[in-house]
N, C-alpha and C positions, 0 to 999 in steps of 0.2 A: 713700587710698580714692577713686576717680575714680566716684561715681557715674551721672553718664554713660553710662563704659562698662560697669556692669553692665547700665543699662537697657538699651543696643544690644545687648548677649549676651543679655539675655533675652529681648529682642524677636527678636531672629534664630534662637535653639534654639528658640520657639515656631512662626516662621513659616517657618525655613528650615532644621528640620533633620538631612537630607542632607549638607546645604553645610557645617554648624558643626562636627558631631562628628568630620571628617576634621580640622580645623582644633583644635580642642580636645583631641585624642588628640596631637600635635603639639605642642602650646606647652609648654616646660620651665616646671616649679611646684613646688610644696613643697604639703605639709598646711595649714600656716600659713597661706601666701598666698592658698589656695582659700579659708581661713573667712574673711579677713580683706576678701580682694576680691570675692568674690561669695558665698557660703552665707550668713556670717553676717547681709548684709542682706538676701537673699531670706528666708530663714527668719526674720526677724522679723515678718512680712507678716500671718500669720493672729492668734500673740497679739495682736498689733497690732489687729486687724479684730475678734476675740473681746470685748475689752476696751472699744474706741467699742459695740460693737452692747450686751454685756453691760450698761452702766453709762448708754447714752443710749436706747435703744430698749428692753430688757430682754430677759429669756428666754420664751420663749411655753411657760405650761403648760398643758394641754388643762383647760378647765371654770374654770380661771382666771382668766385671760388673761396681762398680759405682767407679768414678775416683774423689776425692776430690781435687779440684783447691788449691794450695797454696795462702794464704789469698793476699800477697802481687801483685801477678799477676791478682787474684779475682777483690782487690778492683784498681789495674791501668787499667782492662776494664770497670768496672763500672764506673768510674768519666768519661775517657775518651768517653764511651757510652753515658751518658747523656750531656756531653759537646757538642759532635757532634748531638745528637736529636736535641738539641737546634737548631743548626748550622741549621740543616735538615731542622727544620718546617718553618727556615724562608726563607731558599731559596726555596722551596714548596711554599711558600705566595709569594714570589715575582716574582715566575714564570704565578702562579694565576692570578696575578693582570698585568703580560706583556700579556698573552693572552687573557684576558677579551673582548676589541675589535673585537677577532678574532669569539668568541659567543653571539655578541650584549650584552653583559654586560660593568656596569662602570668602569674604572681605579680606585681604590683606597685600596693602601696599608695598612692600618689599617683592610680594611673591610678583605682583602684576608688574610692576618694574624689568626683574626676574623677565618673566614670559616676553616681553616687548623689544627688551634688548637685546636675550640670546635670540629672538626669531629673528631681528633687523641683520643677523648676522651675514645670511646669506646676501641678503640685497648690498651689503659693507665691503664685503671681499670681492661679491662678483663684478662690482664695480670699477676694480685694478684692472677691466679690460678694454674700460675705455678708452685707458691711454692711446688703445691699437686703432687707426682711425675705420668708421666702419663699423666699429664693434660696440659703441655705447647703447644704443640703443637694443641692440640681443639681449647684451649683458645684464640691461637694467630688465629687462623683460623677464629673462631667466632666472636671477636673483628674486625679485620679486614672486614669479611664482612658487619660488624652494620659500623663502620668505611665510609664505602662505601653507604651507604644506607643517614648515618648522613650527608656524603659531598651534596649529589644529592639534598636532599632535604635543604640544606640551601643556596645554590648559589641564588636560585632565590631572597633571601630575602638580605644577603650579598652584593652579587655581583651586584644585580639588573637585572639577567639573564634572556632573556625567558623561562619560561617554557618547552616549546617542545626542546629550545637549551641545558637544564640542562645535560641531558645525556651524550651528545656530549663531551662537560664540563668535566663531573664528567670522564668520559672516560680518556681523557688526562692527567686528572690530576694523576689521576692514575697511568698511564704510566710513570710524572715525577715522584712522590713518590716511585716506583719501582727503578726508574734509583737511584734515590737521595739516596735511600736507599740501593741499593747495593754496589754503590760509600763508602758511609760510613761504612759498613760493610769492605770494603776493605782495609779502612784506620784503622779501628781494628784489626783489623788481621794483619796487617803488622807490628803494634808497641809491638801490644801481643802476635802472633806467634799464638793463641789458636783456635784451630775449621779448620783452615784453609784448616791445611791438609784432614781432611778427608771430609769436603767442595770438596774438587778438586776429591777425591777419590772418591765417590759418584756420583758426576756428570760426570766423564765419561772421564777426564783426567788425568793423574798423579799428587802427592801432589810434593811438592820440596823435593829432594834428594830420592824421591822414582822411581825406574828405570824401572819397567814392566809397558806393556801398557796396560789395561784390554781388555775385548773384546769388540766387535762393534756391534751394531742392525744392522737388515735387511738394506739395501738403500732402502729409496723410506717413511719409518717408521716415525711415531711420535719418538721415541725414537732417532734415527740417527739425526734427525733435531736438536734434544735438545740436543745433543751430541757435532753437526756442535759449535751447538750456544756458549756454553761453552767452546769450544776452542778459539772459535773469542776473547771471552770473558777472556781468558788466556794469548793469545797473545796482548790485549790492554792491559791489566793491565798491560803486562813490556811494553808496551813504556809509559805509565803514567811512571812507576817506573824508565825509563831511565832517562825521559827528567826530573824529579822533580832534578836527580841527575846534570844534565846540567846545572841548573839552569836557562835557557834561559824561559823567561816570554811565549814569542810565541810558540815558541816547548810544553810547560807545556799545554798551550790552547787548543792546537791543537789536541795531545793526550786526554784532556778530552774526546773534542769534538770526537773523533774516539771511542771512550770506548764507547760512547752515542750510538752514530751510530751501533756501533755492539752488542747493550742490548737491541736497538730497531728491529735486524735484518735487518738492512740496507746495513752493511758493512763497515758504518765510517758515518762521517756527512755529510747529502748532505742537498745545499741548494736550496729550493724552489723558484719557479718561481719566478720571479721579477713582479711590478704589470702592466707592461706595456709589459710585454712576457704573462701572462697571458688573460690581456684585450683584445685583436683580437680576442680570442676564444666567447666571449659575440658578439652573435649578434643583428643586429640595430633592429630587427621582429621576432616575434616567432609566429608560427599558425594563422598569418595573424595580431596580435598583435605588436605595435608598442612600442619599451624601451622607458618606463618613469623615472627610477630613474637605476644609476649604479653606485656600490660602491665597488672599490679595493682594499686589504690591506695586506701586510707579516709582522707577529708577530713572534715573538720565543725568547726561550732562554735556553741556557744551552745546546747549540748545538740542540734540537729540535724547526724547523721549520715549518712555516705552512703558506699559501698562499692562499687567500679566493676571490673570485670575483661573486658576488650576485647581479641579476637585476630583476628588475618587468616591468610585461609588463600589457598593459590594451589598454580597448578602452572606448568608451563614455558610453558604459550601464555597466553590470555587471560584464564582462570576466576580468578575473585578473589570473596572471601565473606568477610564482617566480622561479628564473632559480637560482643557486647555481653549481658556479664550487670550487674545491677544490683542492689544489696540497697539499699531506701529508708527503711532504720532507722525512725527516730522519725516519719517521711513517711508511715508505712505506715499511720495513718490515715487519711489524706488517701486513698492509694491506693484503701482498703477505701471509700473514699466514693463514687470515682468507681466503680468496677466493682461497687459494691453500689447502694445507696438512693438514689443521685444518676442514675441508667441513664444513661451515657456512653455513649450508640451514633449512630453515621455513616455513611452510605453515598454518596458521589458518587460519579457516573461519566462520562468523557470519549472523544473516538473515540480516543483514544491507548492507554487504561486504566480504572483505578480506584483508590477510597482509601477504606475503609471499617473500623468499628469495631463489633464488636458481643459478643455474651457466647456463648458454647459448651463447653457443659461446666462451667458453674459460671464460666468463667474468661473475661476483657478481651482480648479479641485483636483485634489491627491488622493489616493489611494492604494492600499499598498495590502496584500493578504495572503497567508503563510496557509496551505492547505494541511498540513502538517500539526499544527499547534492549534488550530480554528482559531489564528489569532489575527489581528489587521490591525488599520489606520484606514480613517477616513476624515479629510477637510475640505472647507472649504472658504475662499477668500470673499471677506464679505465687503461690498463699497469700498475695495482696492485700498482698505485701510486697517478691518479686521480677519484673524487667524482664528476659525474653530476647528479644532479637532478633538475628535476623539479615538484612543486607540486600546486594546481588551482583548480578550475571547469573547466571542460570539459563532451563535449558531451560522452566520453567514456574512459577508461585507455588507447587504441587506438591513443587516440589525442597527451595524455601526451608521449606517446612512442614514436609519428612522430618529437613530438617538440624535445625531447632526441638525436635523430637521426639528426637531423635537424644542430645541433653543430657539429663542425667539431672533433670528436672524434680520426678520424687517426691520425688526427696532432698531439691529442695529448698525444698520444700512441706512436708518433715519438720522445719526449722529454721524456721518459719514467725514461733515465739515465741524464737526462740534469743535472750539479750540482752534480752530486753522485762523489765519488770517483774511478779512475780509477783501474782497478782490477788487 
């Protein structure tokens, strides 16, 4: 272990990088040698930091003041913290690398590994400031968003991702990082007892053995929704905690799986189309253009699924049009977030074109058109659980709108709950 050159690699994917992830995508490795040469000492960075601040400065509890953790509880969350980050980065890579397919990117475990550990970097170092009291919370903020900034831009070089797909990409991944991470938080808290309660207290339900119920936001509220969600999120954690105690393998799954489901705002796990319930929604013509190429596929893992079916259409001159439908399974709360109680809407505009997002007709529609190219994108979010889009040249965003239209949308607004859990 040359520590040295980890610190040069993480000084240079912090401040260079462009330059590293072409370099990094590049270098032959194994799983081993990634935890061995650089994950495992970056990720001990925050138990680490947790541990001095927890046991020398202590924890700040409001009305208080600062509460010094007794060493021996101190250092059985920090081991157990950095044993499960471990655990963490690699089921984060191996979800990476199941859904790769689903973004036009390669399969390959190393690379995803790769991509998940150099991006955790920034959230690893910017960490060392929480030592400062005050600062943990920026810190983690900050890291985190570089974090996020570090994934998007290495997929393409890693994973071998489109470009215009990195997003999409980084997006998910995301969303698993959050589940994977709360999952583990859960499982420290349960052995350490420490945080949890006013975890629960905070968010908007009762801690364990504490009996009043706080009050409740508006219906209808950001607040009430996150309130809903943290309950979901109460009530899976005991049946996780039931069925670990049943010990039945299937029950234990299954439960993950619903914890999944209700972190993404689904309700539980549901499964995505199949690629032959999917397929009839592609049709044989679009805008007079006949399918040349049709490609189906359902990836997932860790109870989040996802269902992708993508066709191109052309004719003998120039006209070319790419239809993308999308079932967002277990996502499709997330989905119902943004085009409901979250108002995702956009509108810029350029002397070239525009790109804008807003709700009509109940439903999330994008669109976005280059006057320049006669080129666009136009989608639209169907039963807050499907993605159609289409994007080409065309004579007008007009064209791209009729071809939208053109797919049988009711239908698939009819399957809306297909696969969810019943309520």
């Amino acid at each position: 272990m040359d520590i040295n050159k980890i610190i040069t690699r993480a000084k240079s994917m912090l401040l260079s990088p462009r330059a590293q992830w072409p370099l990094v995508a590049a270098e032959p490795d194994t799983v081993g040698g990634l935890y061995s040469g650089y994950i495992a000492v970056l990720a001990a960075i925050p138990p680490i930091v947790h541990f001095l601040s927890s046991t020398l400065i202590g924890v700040s509890v409001p009305l208080f003041g600062a509460f010094r953790v007794p060493l021996a509880m101190a250092l059985t969350t920090a081991v157990l913290s950095y044993v499960l980050a471990l655990i963490g980065t690699f089921v984060v890579a191996l979800i990476v690398d199941a859904l790769a397919p689903t973004f036009g990117a390669e399969k390959n475990r190393v690379q995803a590994l790769k991509t998940v550990g150099y991006a955790y970097t920034a959230s690893w170092v910017a960490s060392i400031l929480g030592i400062i009291p005050g600062l943990g919370l920026l810190a983690a903020l900050a890291g985190g968003i570089y974090s996020i900034y570090l994934l998007n831009m290495g997929l393409p070089f890693t994973m071998k991702c489109p470009s215009e797909k990195s997003i999409g990409y980084t997006a998910v991944t995301l969303i698993v990082a959050i589940i994977v991470g709360w999952v583990l938080f859960l499982i420290v808290g349960s052995v350490t007892g420490l945080g949890m309660g006013f975890g629960r207290g905070f968010a908007g339900y009762p801690a364990r053995g504490y009996s009043h119920q706080g009050g409740d936001f508006a219906a209808g509220t950001t607040g009430a929704a996150l309130q809903a969600w943290t309950r979901k999120m109460e009530d899976a954690s005991k049946q996780v905690d039931a069925a670990q105690k049943s010990g039945d393998p299937n029950a234990q799954a299954n439960a993950v799986g619903q914890m999944i489901g209700a972190a993404v705002g689904s309700g539980g796990k549901v499964e995505s189309l199949a690629p032959d319930q999917i397929k009839p929604f592609v049709p044989d013509s679009l805008q007079g253009l006949k399918r040349t190429q049709l490609s189906v596929d359902r990836s997932g893992a860790l109870g989040v699924q996802i269902s992708k079916a993508t066709a191109t259409y052309a004719d003998d001159g120039q006209r070319r049009l790419t239809l993308e439908i999308t079932d967002t399974g277990s996502l499709k709360g997330l989905v119902g977030f943004a085009s409901g109680w979250a108002g995702v809407e956009q509108d810029q505009e350029t002397d070239t074109g525009y790109d804008k997002t807003y709700k009509s007709g109940g439903q999330l529609v994008h669109e976005k058109w280059d006057r320049r190219g006669n080129s666009g994108e136009y989608g639209v979010i169907v039963g807050d659980r499907f993605s159609v889009d289409v994007t080409g040249g065309a004579a007008s965003i007009d064209d791209l709108k009729a071809a939208v239209a053109s797919v049988n949308l009711a239908g698939l607004e009819a399957l809306k709950n297909q696969g969810a859990p019943a309520n």
